[in-house]
C-alpha positions in Angstrom: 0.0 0.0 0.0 3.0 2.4 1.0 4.4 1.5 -1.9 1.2 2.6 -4.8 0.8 5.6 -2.5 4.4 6.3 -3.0 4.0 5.8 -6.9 0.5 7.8 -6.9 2.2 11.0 -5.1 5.1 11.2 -7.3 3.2 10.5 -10.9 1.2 13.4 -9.9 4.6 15.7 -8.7 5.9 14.9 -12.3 2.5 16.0 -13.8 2.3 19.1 -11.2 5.9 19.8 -12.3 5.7 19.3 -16.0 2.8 21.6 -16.2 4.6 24.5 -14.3 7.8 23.9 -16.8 5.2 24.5 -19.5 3.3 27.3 -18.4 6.5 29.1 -17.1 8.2 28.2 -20.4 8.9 32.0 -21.3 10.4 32.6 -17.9 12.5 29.4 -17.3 13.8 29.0 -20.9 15.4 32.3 -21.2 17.1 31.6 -17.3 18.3 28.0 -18.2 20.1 29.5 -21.8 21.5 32.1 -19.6 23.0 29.4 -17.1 24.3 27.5 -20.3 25.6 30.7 -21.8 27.8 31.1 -18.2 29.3 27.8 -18.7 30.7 28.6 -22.1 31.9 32.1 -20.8 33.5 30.3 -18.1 34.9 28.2 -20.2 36.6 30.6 -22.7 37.7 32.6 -19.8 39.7 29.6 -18.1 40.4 28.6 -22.4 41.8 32.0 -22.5 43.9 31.4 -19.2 45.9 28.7 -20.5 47.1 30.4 -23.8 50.8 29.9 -23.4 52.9 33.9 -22.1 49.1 35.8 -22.7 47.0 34.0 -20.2 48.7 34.6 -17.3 49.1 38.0 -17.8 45.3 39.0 -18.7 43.7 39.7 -15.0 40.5 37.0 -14.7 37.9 39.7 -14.6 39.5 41.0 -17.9 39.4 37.0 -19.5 35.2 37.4 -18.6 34.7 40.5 -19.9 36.4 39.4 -23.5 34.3 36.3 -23.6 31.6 37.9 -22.8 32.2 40.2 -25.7 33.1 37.3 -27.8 29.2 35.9 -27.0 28.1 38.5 -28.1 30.1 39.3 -31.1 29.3 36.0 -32.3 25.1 36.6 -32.6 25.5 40.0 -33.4 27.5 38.2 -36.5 24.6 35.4 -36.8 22.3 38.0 -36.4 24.2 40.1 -39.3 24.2 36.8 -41.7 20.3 36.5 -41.4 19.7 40.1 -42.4 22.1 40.1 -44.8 20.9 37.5 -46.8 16.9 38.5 -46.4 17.2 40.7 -49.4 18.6 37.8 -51.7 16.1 35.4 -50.2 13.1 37.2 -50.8 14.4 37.8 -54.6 14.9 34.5 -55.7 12.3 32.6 -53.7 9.6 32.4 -56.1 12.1 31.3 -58.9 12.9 29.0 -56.4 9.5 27.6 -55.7 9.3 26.9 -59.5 12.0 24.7 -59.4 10.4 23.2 -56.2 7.3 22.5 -58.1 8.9 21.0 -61.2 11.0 18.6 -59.2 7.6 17.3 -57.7 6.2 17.0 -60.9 9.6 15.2 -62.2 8.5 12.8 -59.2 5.2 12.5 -60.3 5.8 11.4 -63.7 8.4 9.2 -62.4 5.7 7.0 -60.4 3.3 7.8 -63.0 0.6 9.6 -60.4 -1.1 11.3 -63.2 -4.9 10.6 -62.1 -6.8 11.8 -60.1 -5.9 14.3 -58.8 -4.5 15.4 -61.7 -1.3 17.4 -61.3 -2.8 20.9 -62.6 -4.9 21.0 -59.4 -2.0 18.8 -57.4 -0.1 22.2 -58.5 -2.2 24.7 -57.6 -3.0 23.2 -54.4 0.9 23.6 -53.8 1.2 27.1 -54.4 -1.4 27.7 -52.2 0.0 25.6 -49.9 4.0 26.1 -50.6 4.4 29.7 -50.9 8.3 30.0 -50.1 8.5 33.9 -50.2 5.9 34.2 -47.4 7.6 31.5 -45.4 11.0 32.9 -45.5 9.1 36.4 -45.2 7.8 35.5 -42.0 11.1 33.0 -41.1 13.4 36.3 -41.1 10.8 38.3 -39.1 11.5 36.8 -36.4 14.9 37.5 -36.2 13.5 40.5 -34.1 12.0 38.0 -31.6 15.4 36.2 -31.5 17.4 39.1 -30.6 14.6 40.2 -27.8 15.0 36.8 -26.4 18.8 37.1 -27.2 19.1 40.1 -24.9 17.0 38.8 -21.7 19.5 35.9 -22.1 22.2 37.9 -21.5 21.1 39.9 -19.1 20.3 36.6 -17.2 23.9 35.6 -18.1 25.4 38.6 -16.8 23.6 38.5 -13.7 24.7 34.7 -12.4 28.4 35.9 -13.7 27.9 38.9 -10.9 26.5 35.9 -8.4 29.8 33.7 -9.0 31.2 35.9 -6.2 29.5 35.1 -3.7 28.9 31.1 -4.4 31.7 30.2 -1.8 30.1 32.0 0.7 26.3 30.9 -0.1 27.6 27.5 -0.1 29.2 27.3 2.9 25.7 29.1 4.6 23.6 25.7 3.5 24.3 24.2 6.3 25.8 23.8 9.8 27.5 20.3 9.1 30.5 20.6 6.9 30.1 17.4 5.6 27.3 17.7 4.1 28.8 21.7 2.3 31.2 19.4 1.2 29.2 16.7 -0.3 27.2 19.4 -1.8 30.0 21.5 -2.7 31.4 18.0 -4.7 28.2 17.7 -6.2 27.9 20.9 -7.7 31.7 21.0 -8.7 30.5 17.5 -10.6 27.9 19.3 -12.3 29.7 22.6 -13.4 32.6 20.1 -14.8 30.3 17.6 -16.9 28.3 20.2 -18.4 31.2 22.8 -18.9 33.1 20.3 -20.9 30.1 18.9 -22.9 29.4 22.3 -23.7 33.3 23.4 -24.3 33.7 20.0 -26.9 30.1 20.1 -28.5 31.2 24.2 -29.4 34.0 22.7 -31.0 32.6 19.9 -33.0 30.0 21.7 -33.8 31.8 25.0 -35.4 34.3 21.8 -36.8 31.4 20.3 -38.1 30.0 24.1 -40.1 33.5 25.3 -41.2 33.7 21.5 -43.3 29.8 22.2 -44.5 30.7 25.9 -45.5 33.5 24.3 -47.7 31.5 21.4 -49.2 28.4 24.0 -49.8 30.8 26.6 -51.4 32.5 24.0 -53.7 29.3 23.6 -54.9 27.8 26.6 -55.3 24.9 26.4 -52.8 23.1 29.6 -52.2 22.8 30.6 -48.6 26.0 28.7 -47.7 27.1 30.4 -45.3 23.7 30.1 -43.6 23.2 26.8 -43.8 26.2 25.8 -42.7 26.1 28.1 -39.2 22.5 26.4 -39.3 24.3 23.0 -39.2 26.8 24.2 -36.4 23.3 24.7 -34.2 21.5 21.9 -34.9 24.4 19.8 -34.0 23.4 20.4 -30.5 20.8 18.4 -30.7 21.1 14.7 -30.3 20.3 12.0 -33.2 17.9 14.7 -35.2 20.1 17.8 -35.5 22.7 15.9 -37.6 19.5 14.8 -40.3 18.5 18.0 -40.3 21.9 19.2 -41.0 22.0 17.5 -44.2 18.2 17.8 -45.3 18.3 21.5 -45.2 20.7 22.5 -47.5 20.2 19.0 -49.7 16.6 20.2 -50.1 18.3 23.5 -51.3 20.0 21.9 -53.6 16.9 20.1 -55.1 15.8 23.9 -55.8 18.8 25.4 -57.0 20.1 22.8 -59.5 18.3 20.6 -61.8 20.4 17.9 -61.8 19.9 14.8 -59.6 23.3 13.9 -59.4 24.4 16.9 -58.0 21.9 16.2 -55.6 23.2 12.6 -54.8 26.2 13.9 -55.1 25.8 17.0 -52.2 23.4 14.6 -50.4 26.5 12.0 -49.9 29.2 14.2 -49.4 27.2 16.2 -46.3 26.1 12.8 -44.7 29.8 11.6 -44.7 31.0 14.8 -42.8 28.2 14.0 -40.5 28.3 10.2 -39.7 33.0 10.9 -39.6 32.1 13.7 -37.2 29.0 12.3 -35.4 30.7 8.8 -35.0 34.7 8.8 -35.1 35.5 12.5 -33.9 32.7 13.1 -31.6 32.9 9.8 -29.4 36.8 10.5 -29.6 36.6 13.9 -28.3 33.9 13.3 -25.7 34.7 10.1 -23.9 31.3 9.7 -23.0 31.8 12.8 -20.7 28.0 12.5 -19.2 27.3 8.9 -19.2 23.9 9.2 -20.6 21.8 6.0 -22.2 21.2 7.1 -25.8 17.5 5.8 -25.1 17.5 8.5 -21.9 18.8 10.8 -24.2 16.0 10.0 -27.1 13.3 10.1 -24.3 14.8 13.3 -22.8 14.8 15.1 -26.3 11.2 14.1 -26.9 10.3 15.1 -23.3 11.8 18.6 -23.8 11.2 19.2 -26.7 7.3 19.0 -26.2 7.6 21.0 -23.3 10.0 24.2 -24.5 9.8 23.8 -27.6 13.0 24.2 -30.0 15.1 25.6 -27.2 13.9 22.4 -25.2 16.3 20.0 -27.8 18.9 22.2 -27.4 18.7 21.8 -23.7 17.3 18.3 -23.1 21.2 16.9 -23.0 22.7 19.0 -19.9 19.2 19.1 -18.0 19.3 15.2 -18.7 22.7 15.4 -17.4 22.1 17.7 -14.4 19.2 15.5 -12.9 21.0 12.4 -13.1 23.8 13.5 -11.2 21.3 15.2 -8.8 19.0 12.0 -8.5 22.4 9.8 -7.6 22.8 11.5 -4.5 19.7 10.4 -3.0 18.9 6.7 -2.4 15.0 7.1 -3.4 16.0 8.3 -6.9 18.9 6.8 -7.2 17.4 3.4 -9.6 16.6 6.6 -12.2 20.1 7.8 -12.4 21.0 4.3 -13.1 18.3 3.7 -15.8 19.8 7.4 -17.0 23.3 6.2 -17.3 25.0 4.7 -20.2 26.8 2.0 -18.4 24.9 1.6 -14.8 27.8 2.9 -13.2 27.2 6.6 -11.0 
């Protein structure tokens, strides 16, 4: 009975919780990016502090303040790219959308769907339906949005860098029994080293990983390359369906821009090979397994946040994953999820 009444209370504290994560979404999503963007400032600072004759000289609060700038430098760029390239977009989408339309009909004929419906209507019910200039239209409107979101980040950001003074002393306040700072104190230094290097060596793969697209794209000619491949470099943070997306963006551009399939085949190859080298080989090199995550926790955990935040939730799902099963180790009750959680059953 103590048992079911156990099970009862805590389906409906994951049901309580899950709706407050989804009705706060606008308020916890900005605070959680802002906590990720501290790690990576933290990281460049200390990245910055080990630069051989430099390092040592540059005082630390100098070594934040240029990676801070260097954050911010780097959407103000991102930022610059999307504008930059709205002008261009809007110009040739409709030709564009042509070619979209006559590489479905190509596909038609191929598989011989020429009854009903027939394709006149099958075409006009895709430009009703498929109207690109009115989707990127409204896809680089909200590049406003972003930057709004972009700046409460920061701010949040900013703040918890201001806090970082006084966590020693906050810390040691939790509690009269200095085992039990210490034990927390180890936990949190776990944490803050798991996720900083995830973060640190996914920045790196993932940049690896847009530079090599850039070059591929540019060999060929791809319009937008620039775009797609930064577009690449973000989606690599997510797990399993960033790295399809990666390729099915600018492939799908390339069905557009050139009428020729084995370009196509070609691009379509090429991209997935930089991909599955990086994704398999260079990644699992780099990283070590660095979180000990079960790929099924990490599947599950991308679904999970994703339908609760959203896009920002798959960019997030892997350190909050991460966080709580180094959290739910430390207690005994919770301690069978941080197992199922791990990769190897080892905590």
């Amino acid at each position: 009975m103590d048992q079911l009444r156990t099970v009862v209370y805590s389906t409906v504290l994951l049901v309580i919780i899950g709706w407050v994560l989804s009705v706060g979404r606008a308020i916890f999503v900005p605070a959680v990016l802002g906590a990720v963007i501290v790690y990576v400032i933290v990281g460049l600072a200390q990245g910055l502090g080990r630069l051989p004759g430099l390092g040592r000289a540059l005082p630390v609060r100098l070594r934040y303040v240029l990676s801070l700038l260097a954050i911010v430098l780097a959407f103000v760029l991102l930022f610059h790219l999307v504008m930059a390239n709205k002008e261009r977009a809007l110009q040739v989408a409709p030709q564009y959308q042509q070619s979209l339309l006559a590489a479905i009909q190509r596909v038609s004929a191929f598989f011989g769907i020429e009854a009903e419906p027939t394709w006149s209507t099958l075409r006009q019910e895709l430009v009703a339906q498929i109207n690109l200039q009115q989707w990127i239209a409204s896809l680089l409107a909200s590049a406003g949005s972003l930057l709004t979101t972009f700046i409460v980040v920061l701010l949040y950001a900013t703040f918890l860098l201001v806090e970082r003074r006084s966590y020693e002393a906050k810390l040691a306040n939790l509690s009269d029994d200095p085992r039990r700072v210490a034990r927390i104190r180890e936990v949190v230094d776990t944490i803050n080293r798991r996720i900083g290097s995830y973060l640190a060596l996914k920045t790196v793969l993932s940049v690896l990983l847009g530079v090599v697209s850039y070059a591929v794209m540019k060999v060929f000619g791809l319009e937008f390359a620039a775009l797609w491949a930064v577009l690449a470099a973000l989606l690599n943070f997510i797990p399993y369906v960033g790295s399809v997306l990666g390729v099915v963006f600018p492939v799908l551009m390339t069905v557009v821009q050139f009428d020729d399939l084995s370009t196509v085949l070609t691009m379509l190859l090429i991209l997935t090979a930089v991909q599955f080298v990086i994704g398999n080989f260079i990644d699992p090199y780099l990283m070590a397994n660095s979180l000990n995550l079960s790929p099924f926790a990490i599947l599950l955990s991308l679904a999970v946040w994703s339908e609760l935040w959203g896009v920002p939730g798959a960019f997030l799902a892997v350190p909050i994953t991460a966080i709580l099963a180094i959290v739910f180790s430390e207690f005994p009750g919770t301690r069978p999820i941080a197992v199922l959680l791990s990769r190897t059953g080892r905590i």
